[in-house]
Backbone bond lengths (Angstrom), bond angles and torsions (degrees), N, CA, C in turn:
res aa  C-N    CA-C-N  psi(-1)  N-CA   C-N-CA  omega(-1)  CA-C   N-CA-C  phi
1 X - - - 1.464 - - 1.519 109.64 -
2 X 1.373 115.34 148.26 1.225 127.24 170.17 1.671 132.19 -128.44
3 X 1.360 96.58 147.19 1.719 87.56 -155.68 1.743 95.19 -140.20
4 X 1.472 97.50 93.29 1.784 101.94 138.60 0.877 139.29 -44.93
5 X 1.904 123.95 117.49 1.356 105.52 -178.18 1.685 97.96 -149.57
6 X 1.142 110.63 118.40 1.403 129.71 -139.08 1.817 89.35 -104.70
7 X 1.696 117.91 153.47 1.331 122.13 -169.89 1.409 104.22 -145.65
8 X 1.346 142.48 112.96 2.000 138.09 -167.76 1.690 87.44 -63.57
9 X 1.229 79.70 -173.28 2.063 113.27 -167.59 1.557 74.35 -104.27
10 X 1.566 114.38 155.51 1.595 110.66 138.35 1.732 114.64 -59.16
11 X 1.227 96.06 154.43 1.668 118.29 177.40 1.708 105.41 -157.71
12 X 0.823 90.10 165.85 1.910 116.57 -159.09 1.398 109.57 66.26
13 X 1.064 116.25 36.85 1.758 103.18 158.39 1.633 97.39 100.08
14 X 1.477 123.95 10.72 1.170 100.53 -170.91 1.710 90.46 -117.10
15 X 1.753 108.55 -176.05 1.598 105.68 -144.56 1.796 68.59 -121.27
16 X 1.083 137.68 -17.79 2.032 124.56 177.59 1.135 92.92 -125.15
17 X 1.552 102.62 156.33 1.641 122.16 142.54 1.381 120.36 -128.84
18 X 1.672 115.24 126.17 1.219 110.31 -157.43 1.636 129.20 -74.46
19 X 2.129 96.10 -4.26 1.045 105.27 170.64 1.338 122.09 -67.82
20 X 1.925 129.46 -30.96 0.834 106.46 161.42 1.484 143.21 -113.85
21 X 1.599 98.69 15.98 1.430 107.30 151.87 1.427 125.00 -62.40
22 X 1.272 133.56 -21.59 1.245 147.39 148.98 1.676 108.32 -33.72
23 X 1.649 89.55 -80.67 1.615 109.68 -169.04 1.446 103.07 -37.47
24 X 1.268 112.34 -62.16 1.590 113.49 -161.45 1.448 106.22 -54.86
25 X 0.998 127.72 -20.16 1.634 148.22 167.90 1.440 133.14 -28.38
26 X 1.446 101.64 -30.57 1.415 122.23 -141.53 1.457 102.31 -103.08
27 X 1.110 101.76 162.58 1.492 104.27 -176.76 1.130 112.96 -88.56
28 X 1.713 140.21 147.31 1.418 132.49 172.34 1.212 117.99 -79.76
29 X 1.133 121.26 31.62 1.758 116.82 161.23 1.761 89.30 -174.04
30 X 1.806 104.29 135.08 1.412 101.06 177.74 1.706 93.66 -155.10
31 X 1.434 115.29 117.06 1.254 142.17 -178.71 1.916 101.34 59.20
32 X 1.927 96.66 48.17 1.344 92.71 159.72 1.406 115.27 97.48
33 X 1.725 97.09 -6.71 1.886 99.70 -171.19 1.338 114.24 -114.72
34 X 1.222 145.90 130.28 1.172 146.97 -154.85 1.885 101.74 -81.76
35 X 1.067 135.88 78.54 1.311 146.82 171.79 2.092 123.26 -44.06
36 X 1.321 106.43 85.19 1.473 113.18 -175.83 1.266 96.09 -59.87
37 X 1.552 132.69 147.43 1.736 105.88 147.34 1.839 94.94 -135.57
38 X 0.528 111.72 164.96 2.098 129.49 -168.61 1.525 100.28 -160.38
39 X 1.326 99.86 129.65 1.600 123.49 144.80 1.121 128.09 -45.33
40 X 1.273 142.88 138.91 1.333 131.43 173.23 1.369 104.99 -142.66
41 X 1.665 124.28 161.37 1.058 154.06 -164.66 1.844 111.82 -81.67
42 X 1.289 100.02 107.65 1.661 98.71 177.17 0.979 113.65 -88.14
43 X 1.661 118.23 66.70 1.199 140.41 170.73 1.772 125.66 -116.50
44 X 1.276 139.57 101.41 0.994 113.29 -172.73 1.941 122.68 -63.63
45 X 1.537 96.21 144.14 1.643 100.57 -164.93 1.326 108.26 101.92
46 X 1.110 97.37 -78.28 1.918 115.97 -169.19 1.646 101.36 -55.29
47 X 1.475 124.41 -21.83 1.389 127.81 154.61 1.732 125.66 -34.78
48 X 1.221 85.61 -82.61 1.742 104.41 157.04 1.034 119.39 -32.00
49 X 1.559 119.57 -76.76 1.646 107.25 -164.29 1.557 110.15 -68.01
50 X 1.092 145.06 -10.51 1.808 141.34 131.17 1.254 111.97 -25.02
51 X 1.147 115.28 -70.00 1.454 132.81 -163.80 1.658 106.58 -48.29
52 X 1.390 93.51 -62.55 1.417 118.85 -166.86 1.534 104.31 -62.78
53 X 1.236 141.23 -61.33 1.233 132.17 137.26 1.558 130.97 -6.81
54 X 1.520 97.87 -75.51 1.676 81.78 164.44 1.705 125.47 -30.44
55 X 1.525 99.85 -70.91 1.134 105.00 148.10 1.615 145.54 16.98
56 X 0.710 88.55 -76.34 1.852 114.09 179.19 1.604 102.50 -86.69
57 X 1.132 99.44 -39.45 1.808 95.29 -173.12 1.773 112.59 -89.06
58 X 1.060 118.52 11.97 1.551 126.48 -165.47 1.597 128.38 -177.73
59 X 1.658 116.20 0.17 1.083 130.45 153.98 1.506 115.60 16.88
60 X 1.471 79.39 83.24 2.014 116.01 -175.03 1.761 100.78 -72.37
61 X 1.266 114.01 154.63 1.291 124.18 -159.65 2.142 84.18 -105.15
62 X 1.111 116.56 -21.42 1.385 134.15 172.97 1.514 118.20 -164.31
63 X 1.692 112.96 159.95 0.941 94.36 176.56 1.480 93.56 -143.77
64 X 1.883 110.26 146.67 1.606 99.34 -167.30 1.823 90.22 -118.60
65 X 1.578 118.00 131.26 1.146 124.47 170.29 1.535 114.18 -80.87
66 X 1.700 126.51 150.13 1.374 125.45 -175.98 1.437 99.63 -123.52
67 X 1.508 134.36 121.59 1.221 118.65 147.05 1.382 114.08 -124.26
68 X 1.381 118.68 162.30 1.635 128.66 176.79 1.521 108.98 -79.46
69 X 1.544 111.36 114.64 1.459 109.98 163.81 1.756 99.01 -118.00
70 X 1.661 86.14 106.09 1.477 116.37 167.33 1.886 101.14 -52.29
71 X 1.542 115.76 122.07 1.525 136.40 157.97 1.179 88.64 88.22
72 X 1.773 160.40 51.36 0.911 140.31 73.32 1.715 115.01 -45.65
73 X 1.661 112.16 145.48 1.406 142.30 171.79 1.313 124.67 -71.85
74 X 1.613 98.04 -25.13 1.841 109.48 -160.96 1.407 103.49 -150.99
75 X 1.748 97.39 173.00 1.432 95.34 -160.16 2.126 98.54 -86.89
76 X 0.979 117.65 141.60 1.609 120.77 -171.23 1.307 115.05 -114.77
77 X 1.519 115.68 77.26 1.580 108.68 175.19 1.555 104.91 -79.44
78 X 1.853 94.34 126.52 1.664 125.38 168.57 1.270 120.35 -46.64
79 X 1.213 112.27 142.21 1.418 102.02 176.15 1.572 108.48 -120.79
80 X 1.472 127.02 -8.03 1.161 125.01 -156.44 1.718 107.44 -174.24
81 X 1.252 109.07 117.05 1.691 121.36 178.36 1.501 118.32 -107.35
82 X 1.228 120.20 123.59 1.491 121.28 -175.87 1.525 108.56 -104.11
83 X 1.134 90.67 151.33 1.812 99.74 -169.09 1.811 88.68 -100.77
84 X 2.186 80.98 112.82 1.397 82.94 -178.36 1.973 83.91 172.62
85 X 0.927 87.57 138.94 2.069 89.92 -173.94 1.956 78.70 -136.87
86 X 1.682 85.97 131.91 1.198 88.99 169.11 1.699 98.23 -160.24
87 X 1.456 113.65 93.61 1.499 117.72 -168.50 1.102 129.34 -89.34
88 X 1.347 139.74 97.73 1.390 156.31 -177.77 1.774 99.71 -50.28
89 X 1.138 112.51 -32.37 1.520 115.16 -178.07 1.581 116.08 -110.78
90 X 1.059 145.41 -175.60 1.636 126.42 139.72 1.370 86.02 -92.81
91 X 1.678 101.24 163.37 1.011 137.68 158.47 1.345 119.20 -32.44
92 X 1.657 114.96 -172.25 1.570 121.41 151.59 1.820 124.24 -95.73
93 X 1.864 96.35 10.85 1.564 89.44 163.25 1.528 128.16 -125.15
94 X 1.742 78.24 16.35 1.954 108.54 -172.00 1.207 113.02 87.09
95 X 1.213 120.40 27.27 1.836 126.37 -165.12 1.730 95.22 -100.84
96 X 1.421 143.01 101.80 1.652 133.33 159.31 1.271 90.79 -94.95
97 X 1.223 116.25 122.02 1.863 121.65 149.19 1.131 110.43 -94.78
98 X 1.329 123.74 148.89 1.471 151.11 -143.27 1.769 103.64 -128.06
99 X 1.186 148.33 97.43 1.142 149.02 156.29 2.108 101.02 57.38
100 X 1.635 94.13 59.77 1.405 94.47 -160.21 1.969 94.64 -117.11
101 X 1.541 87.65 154.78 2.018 82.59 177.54 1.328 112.83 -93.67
102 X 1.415 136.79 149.65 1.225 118.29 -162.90 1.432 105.27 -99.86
103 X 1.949 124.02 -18.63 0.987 136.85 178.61 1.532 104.28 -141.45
104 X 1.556 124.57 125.84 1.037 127.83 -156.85 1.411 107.64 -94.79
105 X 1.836 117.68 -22.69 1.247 117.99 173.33 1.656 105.71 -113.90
106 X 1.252 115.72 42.66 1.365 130.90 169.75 1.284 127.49 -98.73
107 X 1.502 143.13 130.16 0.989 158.25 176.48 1.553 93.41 -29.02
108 X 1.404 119.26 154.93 1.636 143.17 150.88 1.435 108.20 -32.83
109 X 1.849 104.79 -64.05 1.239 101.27 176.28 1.147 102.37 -154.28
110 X 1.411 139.25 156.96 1.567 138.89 160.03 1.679 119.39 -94.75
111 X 1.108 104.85 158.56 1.404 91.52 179.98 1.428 116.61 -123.51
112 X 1.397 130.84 154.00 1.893 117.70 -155.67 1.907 92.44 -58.52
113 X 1.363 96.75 174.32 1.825 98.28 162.08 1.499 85.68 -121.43
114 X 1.005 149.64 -9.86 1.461 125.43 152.06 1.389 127.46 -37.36
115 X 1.730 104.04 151.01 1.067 111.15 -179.02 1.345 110.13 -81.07
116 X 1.418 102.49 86.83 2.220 89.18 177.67 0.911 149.02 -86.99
117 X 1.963 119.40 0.79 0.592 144.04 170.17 1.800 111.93 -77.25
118 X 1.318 101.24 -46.14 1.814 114.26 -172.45 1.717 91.50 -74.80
119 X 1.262 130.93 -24.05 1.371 130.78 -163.87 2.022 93.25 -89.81
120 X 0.971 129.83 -31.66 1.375 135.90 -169.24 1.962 87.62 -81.25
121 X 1.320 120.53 -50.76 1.088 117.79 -165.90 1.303 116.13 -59.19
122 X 1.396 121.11 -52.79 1.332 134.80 155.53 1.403 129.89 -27.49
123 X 1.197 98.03 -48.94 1.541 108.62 -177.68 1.736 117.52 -89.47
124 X 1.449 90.59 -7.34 2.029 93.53 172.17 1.132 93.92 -95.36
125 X 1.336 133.01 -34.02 1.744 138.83 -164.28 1.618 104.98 -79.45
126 X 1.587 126.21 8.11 1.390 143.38 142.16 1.406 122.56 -90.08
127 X 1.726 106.81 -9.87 1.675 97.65 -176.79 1.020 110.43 92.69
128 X 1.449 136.28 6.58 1.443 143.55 150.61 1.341 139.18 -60.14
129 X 1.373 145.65 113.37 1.039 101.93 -168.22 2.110 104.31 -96.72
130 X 1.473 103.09 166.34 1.420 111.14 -165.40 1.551 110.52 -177.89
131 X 1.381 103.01 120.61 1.255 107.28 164.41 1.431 136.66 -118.52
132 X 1.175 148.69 -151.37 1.904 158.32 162.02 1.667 93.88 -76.18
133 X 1.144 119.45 113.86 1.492 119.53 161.58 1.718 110.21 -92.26
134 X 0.834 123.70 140.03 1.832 121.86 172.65 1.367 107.74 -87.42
135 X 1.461 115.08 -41.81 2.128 114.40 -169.17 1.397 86.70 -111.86
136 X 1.285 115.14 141.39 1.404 151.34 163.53 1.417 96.39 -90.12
137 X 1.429 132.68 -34.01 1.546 114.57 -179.08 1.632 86.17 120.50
138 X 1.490 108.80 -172.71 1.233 131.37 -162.15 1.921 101.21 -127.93
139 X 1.353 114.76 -4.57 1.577 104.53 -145.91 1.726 80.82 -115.35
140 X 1.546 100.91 -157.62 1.388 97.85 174.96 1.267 133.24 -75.39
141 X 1.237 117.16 17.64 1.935 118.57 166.32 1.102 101.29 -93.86
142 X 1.631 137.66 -31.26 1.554 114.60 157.83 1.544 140.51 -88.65
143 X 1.527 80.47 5.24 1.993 101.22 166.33 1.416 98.86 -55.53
144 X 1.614 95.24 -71.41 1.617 111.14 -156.76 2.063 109.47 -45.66
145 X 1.482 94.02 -36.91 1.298 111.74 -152.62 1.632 90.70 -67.73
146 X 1.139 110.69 -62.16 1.458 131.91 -171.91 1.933 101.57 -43.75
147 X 1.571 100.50 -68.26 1.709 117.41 -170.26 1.771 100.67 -47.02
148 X 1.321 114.93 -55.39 1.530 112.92 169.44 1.473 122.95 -42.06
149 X 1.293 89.03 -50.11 1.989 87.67 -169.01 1.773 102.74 -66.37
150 X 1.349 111.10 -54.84 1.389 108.68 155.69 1.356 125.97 -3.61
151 X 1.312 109.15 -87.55 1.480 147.33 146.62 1.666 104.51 -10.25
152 X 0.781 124.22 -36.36 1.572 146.37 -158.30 1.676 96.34 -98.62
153 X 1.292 95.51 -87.10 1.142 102.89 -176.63 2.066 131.66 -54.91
154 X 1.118 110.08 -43.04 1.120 114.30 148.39 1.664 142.74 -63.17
155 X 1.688 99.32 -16.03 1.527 88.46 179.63 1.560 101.22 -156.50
156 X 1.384 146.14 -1.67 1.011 169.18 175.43 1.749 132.45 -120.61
157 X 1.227 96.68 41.06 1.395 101.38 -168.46 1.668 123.04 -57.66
158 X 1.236 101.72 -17.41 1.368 108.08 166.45 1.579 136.76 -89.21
159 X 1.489 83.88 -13.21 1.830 84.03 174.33 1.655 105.89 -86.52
160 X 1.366 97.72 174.89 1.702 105.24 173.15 1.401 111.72 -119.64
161 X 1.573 125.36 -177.76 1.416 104.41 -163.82 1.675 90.56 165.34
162 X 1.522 100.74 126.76 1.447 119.31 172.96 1.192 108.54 -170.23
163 X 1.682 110.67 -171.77 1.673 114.72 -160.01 1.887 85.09 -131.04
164 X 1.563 92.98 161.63 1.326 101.36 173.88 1.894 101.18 -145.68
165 X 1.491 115.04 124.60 1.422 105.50 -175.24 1.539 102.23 -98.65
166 X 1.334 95.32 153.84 1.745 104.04 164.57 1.406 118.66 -150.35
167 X 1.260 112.24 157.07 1.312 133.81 -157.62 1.318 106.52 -56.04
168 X 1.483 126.13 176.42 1.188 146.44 176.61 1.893 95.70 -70.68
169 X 1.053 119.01 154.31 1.579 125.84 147.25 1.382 115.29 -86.27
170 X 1.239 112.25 153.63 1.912 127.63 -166.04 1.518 104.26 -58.66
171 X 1.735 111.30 -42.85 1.209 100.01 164.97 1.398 162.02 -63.25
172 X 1.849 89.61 -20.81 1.393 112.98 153.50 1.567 129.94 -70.04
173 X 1.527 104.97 5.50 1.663 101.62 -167.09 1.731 92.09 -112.88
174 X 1.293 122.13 -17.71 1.716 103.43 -174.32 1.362 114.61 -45.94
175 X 1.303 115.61 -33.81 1.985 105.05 -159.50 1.486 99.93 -102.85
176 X 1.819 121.26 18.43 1.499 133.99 -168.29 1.731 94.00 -105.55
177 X 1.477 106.32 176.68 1.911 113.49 162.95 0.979 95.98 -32.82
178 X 1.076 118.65 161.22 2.095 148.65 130.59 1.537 87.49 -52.52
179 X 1.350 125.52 117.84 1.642 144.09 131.06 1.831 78.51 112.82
180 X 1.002 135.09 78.94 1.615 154.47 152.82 1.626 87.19 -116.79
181 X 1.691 98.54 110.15 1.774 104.54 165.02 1.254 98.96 -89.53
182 X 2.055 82.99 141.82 1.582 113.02 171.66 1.496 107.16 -114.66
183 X 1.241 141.36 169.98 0.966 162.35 169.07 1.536 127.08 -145.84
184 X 1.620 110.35 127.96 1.585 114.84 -145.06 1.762 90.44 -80.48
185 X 1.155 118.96 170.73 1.940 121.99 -139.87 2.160 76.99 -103.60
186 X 1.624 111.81 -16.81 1.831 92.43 -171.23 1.478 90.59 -80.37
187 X 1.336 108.08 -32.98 2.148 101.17 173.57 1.582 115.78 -55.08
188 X 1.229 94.75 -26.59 1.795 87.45 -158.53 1.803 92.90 -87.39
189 X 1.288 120.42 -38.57 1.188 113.26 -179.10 1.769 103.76 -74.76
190 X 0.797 126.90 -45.09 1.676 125.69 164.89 1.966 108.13 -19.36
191 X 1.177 92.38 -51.04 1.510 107.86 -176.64 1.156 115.63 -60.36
192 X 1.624 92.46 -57.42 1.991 107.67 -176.51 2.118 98.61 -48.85
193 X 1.125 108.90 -39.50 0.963 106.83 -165.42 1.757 130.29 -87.35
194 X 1.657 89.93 -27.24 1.751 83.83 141.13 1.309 146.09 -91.82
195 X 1.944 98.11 16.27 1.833 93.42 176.02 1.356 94.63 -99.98
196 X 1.586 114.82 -22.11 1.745 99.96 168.37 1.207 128.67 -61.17
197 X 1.377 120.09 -19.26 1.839 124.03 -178.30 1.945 100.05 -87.96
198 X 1.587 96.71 -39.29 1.554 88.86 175.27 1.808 117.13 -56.25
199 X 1.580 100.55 -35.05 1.634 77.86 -174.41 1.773 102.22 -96.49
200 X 1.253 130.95 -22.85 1.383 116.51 151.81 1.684 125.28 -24.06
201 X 1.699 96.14 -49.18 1.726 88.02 -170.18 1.921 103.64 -120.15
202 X 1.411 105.63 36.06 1.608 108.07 152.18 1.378 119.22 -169.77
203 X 1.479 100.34 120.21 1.394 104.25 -163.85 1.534 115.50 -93.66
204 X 1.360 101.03 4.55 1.799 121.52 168.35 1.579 97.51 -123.42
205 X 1.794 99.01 154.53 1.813 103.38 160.16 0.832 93.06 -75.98
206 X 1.805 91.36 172.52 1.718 110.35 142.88 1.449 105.47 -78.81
207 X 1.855 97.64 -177.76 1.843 106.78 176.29 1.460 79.69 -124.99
208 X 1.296 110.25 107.68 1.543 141.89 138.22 0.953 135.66 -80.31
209 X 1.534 139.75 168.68 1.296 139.46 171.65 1.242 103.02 -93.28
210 X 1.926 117.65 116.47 1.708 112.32 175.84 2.029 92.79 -129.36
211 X 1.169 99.67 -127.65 1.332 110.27 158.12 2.088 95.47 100.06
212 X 1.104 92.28 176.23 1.918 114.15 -176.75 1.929 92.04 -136.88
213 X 1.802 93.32 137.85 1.608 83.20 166.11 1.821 106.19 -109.98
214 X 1.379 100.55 1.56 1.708 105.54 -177.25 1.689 92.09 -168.02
């Protein structure tokens, strides 16, 4: 088995991103699976054609996306990406889209085929904390998230494919509020690395209790 697991560039002005200081982290084989990991472009579009490449050159059995959502505490595996770019920032190629679709003959929304529930379990059953996130955001962590499943669904029906966010690192929070949680990059990859064994060793969730009441 093979497992893509993709990490952004910093963007907004900052010099890391802890998603892929994490990624690069990881071990090249974890419960038996040969683990790709690549950088990618926090660009919307310019995401994809990385991805998609990989892709073609190494034909991942899944592939799990990482981005940093700065002032979350814990690690937040996605459950669901809406086709919809709506950027509070520009990008990293100066691109902000405005109430824009990211795929015009694309579903409303897709939903991960990861196990995210068994992947949350895993990663508390290290002492982590982590829960089911519902919004991926509007920017490029639900580009990527969204363009994959796409990707999936239109031409890859057999692979699987979702996003997992994580926190800022401690070092990224000094010049932030007083009480902006960080989390040190061997935790965050600790994590990365038990949602890769979770979807290595279950190719169904469980039915748990998750959910949002607001």
């Amino acid at each position: 088995m093979k497992i893509l697991v993709t990490g952004f560039e910093p963007f907004g002005g900052a010099v890391i991103n802890s998603a892929y200081e994490a990624v690069k982290r990881l071990p090249d084989v974890i419960a038996g699976a040969e683990v790709i990991k690549i950088e990618i472009p926090t660009m919307f579009g310019k995401d994809e054609e990385v991805v998609r490449t990989a892709v073609e050159k190494h034909h991942p059995d899944a592939i799990l996306c990482v981005g940093q959502a700065g002032g979350r505490s814990g690690i937040t595996v996605e459950k669901v990406a809406i086709n919809l770019m709506e950027a509070r920032i520009p990008d990293n190629d100066g691109k902000q889209p405005i109430d824009a679709t990211i795929k015009e003959d694309g579903e409303n929304a897709y939903f991960s085929s990861l196990p995210v529930k068994c992947m949350v379990q895993y990663i508390k059953e290290a002492k982590i904390p982590a829960r089911v996130s519902y919004t991926a955001g509007t920017f490029v962590c639900n580009d990527i998230m969204y363009r994959v499943l796409y990707m999936i669904d239109k031409e890859y029906p057999h692979m699987r494919g979702g996003f997992v966010h994580v926190p800022y690192l401690p070092e990224q929070t000094l010049d932030l509020p007083e009480g902006t949680p960080g989390m040190p990059v061997e935790m965050i990859a600790k994590a990365l690395e038990c949602s890769v064994r979770a979807i290595v060793e279950n190719e169904e969730d469980v039915k748990t209790i998750s959910g949002e009441t607001h």
